[in-house]
C-alpha positions in Angstrom: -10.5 -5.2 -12.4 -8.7 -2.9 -13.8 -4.6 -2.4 -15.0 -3.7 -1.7 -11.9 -0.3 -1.9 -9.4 0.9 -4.8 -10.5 3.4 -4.5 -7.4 6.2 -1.6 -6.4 8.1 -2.1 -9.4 8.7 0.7 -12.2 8.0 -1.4 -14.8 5.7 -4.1 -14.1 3.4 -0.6 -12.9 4.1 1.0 -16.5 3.1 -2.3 -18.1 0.2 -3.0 -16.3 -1.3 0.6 -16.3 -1.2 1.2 -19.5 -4.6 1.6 -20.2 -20.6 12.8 -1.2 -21.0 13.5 2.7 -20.4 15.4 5.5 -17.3 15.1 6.7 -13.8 17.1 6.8 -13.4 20.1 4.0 -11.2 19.2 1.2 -7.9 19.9 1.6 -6.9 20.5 -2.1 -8.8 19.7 -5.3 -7.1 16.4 -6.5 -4.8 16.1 -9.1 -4.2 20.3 -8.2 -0.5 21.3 -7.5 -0.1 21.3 -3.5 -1.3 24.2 -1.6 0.8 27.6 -1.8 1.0 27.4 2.1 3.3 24.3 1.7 6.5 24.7 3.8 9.7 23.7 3.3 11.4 20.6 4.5 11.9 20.9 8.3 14.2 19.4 10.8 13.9 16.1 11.4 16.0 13.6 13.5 16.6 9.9 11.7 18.1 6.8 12.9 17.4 3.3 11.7 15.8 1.3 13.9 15.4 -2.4 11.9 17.8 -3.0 9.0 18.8 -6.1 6.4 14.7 -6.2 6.0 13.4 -7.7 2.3 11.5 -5.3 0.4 9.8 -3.9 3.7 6.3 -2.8 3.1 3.3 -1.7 5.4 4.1 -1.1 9.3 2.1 -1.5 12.5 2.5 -1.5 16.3 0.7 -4.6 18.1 -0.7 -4.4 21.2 2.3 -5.2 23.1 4.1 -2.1 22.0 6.2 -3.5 19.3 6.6 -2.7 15.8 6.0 -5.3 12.9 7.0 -4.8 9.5 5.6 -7.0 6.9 8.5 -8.2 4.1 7.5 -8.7 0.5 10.3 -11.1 0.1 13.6 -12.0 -2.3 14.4 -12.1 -6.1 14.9 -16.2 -5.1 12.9 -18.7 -7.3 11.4 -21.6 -5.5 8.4 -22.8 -7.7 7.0 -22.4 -11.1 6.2 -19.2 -13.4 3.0 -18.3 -14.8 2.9 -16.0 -18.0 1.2 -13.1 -17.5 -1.5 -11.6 -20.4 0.4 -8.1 -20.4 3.8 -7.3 -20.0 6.1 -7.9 -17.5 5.3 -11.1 -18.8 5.5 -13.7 -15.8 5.7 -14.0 -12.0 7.6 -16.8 -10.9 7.0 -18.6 -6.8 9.2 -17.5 -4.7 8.1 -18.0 -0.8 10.1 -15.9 0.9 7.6 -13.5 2.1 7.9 -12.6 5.9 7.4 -10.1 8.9 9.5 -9.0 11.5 9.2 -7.8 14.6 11.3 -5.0 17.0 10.4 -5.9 20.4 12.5 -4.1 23.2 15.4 -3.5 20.9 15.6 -6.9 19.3 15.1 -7.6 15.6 13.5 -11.1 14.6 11.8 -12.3 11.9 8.3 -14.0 13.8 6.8 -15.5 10.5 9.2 -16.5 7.3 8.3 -18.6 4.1 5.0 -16.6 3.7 3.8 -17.0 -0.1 5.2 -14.2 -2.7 6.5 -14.3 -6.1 9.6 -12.6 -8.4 8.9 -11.3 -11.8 12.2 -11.7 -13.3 11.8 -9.5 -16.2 10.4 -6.2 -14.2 12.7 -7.0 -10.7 9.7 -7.1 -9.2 8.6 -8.5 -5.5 5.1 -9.3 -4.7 3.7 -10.9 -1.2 3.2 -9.7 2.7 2.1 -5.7 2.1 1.0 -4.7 5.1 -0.3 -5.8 8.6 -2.7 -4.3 11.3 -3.8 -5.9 14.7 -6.9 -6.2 16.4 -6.2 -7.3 20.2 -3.8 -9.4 21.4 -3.0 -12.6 19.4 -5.2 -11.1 16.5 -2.2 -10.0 14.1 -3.0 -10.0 10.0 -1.4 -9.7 7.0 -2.5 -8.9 3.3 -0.2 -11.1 0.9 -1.0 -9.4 -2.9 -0.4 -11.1 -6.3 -0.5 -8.6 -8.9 -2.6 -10.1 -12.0 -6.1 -12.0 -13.0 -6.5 -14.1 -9.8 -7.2 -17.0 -12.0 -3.2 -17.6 -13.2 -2.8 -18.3 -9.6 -4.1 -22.1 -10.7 -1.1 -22.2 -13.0 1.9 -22.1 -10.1 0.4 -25.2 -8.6 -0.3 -25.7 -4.7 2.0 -22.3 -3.7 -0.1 -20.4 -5.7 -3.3 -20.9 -3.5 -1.7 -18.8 -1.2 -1.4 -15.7 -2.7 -3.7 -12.6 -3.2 -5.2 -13.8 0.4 -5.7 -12.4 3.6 -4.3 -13.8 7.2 -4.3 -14.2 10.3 -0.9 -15.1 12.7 -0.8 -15.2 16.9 2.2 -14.7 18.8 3.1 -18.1 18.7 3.0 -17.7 14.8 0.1 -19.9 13.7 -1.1 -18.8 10.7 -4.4 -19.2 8.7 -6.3 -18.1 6.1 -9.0 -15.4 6.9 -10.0 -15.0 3.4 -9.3 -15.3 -0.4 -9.6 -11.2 -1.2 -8.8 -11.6 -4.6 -11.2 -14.6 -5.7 -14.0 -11.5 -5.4 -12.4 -9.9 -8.2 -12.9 -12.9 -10.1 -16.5 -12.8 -8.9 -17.5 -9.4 -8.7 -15.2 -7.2 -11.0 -16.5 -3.8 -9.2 -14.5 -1.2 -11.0 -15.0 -3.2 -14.5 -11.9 -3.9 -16.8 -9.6 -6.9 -17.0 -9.7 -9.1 -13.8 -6.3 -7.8 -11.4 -6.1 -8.2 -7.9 -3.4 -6.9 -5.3 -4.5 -7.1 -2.1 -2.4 -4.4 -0.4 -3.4 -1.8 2.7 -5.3 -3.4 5.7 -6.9 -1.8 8.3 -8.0 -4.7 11.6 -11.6 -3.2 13.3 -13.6 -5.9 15.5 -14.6 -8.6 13.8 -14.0 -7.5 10.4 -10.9 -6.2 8.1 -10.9 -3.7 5.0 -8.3 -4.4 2.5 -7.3 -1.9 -0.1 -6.8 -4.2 -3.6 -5.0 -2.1 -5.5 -5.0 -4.4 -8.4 -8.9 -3.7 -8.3 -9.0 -0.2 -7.8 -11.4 -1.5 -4.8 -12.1 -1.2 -1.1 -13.3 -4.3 0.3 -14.6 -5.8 3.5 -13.9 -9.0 5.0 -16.4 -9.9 7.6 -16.2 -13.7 9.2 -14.0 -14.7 5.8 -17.3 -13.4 3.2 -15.7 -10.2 1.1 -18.0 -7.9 0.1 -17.6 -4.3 -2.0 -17.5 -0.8 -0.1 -16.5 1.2 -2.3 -14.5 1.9 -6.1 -12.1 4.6 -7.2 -12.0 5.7 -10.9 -9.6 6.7 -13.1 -8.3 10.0 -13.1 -7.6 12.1 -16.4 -4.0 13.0 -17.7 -4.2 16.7 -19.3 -3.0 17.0 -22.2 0.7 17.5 -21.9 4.1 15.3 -22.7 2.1 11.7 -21.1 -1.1 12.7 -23.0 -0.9 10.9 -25.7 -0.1 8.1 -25.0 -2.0 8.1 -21.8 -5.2 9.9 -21.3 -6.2 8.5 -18.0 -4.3 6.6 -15.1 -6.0 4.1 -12.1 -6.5 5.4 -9.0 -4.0 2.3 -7.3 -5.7 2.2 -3.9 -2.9 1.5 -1.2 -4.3 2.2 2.2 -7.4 2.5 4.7 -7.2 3.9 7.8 -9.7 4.9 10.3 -9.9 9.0 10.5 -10.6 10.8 13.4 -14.3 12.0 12.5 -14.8 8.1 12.4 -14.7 7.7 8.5 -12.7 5.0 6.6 -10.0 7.0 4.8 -7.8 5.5 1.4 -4.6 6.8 -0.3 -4.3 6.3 -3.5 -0.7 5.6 -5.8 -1.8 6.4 -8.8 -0.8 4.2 -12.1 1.2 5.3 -15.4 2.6 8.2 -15.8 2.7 8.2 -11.9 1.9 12.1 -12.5 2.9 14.6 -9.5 -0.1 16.3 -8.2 -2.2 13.5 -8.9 -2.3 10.9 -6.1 -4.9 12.1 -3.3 -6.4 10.7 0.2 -10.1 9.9 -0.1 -13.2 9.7 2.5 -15.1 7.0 2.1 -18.9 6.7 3.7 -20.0 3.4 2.7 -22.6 3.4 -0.1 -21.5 7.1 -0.9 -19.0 7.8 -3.8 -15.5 8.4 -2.4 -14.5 12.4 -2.2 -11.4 13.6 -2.0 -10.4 15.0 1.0 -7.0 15.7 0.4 -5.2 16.2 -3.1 -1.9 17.1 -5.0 0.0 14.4 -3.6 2.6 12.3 -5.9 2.7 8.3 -5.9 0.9 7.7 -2.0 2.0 4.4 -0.6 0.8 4.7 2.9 -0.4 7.3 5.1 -1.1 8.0 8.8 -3.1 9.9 11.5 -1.6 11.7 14.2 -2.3 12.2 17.6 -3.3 15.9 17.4 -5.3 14.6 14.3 -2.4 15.9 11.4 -2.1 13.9 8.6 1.2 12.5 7.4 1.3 11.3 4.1 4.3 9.1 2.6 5.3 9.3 -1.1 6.8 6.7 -2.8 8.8 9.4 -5.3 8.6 13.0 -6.6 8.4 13.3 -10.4 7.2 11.0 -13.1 7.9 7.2 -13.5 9.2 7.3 -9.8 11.8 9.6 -10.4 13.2 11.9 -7.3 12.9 11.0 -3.8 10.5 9.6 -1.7 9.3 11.9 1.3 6.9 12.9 3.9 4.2 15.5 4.6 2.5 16.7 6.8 -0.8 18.1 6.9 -2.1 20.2 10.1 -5.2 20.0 11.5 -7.0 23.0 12.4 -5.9 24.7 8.7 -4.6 22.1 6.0 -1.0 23.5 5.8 1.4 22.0 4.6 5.3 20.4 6.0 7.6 18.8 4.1 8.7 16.8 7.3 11.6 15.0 5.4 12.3 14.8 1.1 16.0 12.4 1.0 14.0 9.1 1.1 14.4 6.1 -1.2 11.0 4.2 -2.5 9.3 4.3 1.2 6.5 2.1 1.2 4.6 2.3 5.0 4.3 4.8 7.5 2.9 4.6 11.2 3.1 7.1 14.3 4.7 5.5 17.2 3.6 5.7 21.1 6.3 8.0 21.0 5.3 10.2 18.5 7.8 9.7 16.3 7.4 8.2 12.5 8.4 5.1 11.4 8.8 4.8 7.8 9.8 1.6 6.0 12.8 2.7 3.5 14.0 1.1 0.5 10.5 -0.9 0.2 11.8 -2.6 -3.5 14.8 -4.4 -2.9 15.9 -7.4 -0.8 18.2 -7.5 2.0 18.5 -3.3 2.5 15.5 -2.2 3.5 15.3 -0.4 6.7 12.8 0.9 8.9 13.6 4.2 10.3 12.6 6.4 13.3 12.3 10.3 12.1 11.4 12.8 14.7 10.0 15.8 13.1 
């Protein structure tokens, strides 16, 4: 649909973005400057628990206990390019997307060669963005794309697989659940140019949602038919140094999660300028409008629930264009107040609370062979 997330990257975003219920009380009016009852960083405790990752995106614990990591992939060229009908001009195959696995203290990549692509001229790394499980041997992954789903045709066989949903078992079979991003070929729910990044997933009995934040959608996936649950519009720049040239950014979908009133619940990235203050986590009732339930956030990339029902919420950076650090915060329960819980991290892309209680937060989400997943005890 729209110019949305064309991936993680600084510029291919710029480029491409250039263009009610009952339920919890908001937190914060979106796009509003966080809370005045927003403490200051705390104490946390870090260590790295999974290193030498590529580009590590969305995180999830199976049902065994251990912690997956899905990997976007390498700057490597394997295949054909495909121009692109806005700059960054091209994505080029590259198949080296991949998730890894930390299982009792040892690191190994389960599932390697998944489908993903390099744009050369943004630096820019597109494939596995997330995972989620549903039971044992029921482990999927969202592989995005980043453009009109038809210019997959263009790279040839490898293209097929991307902008697609999947499924893997332990023994690392993997299949096809569903082409997510042919239904913004089809459908075009939020209007604009076709785009399609199939990115957050949440795994529910018998059916997945999958936040495509190329479409600025959330959709279902329900015995491999997609269907539309909800849209997210675009949000106004005041006027101000980014107003002109922009007066409006996409709402760049990145997550769903189940809350704990029982309601889906999305984050939202923003698109250019990548404003702070704007980004915001929405409740979604199917066939309602999405409301905002909690706003003045900056450039969300994941989020997660925790067991006394706070709300952490990862950012990607902290000032325009994905300048500053990345960091999280929390959000308590009974009165919406506000923790800095950490503020040194470098583009963080996924977030998920362990068994332990502890956060794990994938680290240096843009770049090959560096990232890092690390436990942070608050």
């Amino acid at each position: 649909m729209s110019h949305a997330f064309a991936g993680i990257s600084l510029l291919a975003l710029a480029a491409a973005l250039v263009a009610c219920s009952d339920g919890p009380t908001a937190v914060a009016v979106e796009g509003a400057p966080s809370p005045a009852h927003h403490k200051a960083a705390s104490i946390a405790s870090v260590s790295v628990v999974m290193r030498d990752l590529n580009a590590p995106r969305g995180l999830a614990f199976g049902p065994e206990g251990a912690l997956y990591v899905a990997e976007a992939g390498t700057r490597a060229i394997n295949g054909p390019c495909v121009a692109l009908p806005r700059v960054p001009n091209q994505n080029c195959y590259s198949g080296t997307g991949a998730v890894s696995r930390l299982w009792k203290g040892t690191q190994e990549r389960i599932l390697s060669g998944l489908p993903s692509v390099y744009n050369p001229v943004a630096n820019d790394i597109i494939g596995p963005h997330d995972v989620g499980f549903q039971g044992r041997g029921n482990g999927f992954v969202t592989v995005g794309w980043g453009s009109d789903p038809a210019l997959r045709a263009s790279l040839g066989a490898p293209g097929a697989g991307l902008g697609r949903l999947y499924r893997f078992n332990p023994s690392t079979h993997l299949r096809v659940v569903a082409d997510v991003s042919a239904f913004e070929r089809v459908a075009n729910p939020a209007g604009g140019p076709f785009d399609s990044n199939p990115f957050g997933l949440l795994a529910e009995p018998g059916r997945q949602f999958v936040a495509d934040a190329g479409g600025n959608s959330l959709l279902e996936v329900n015995d491999g038919a997609v269907s539309l649950v909800a849209t997210f519009a675009p949000i106004a720049v005041p006027p101000g140094p980014f107003n002109p040239p922009f007066a409006q950014s996409e709402a760049v979908p990145t997550e769903v999660t189940r809350g704990p009133d029982g309601a889906l619940y999305v984050s939202t990235l923003t698109g250019v300028p990548f404003r702070p203050g704007a980004a915001a986590i929405y409740r979604v009732v199917p066939g309602q409008a999405p409301v905002v339930y909690a706003g003045g956030f900056t450039q969300v990339t994941d989020f997660a629930w925790g067991a006394d029902g706070s709300l952490y919420v990862l950012q990607y950076a902290s000032a325009p264009f994905f300048g500053g650090p990345g960091s999280v915060v929390r959000v308590a329960p009974d009165d919406g107040a506000r923790t800095t819980v950490i503020n040194t991290l470098t583009a963080p892309t996924g977030i998920a609370v362990g068994p332990d209680g502890a956060l794990y937060v994938s680290n240096r989400g843009n770049v090959e062979a560096v990232g890092e997943v690390l436990r942070i005890v608050p």
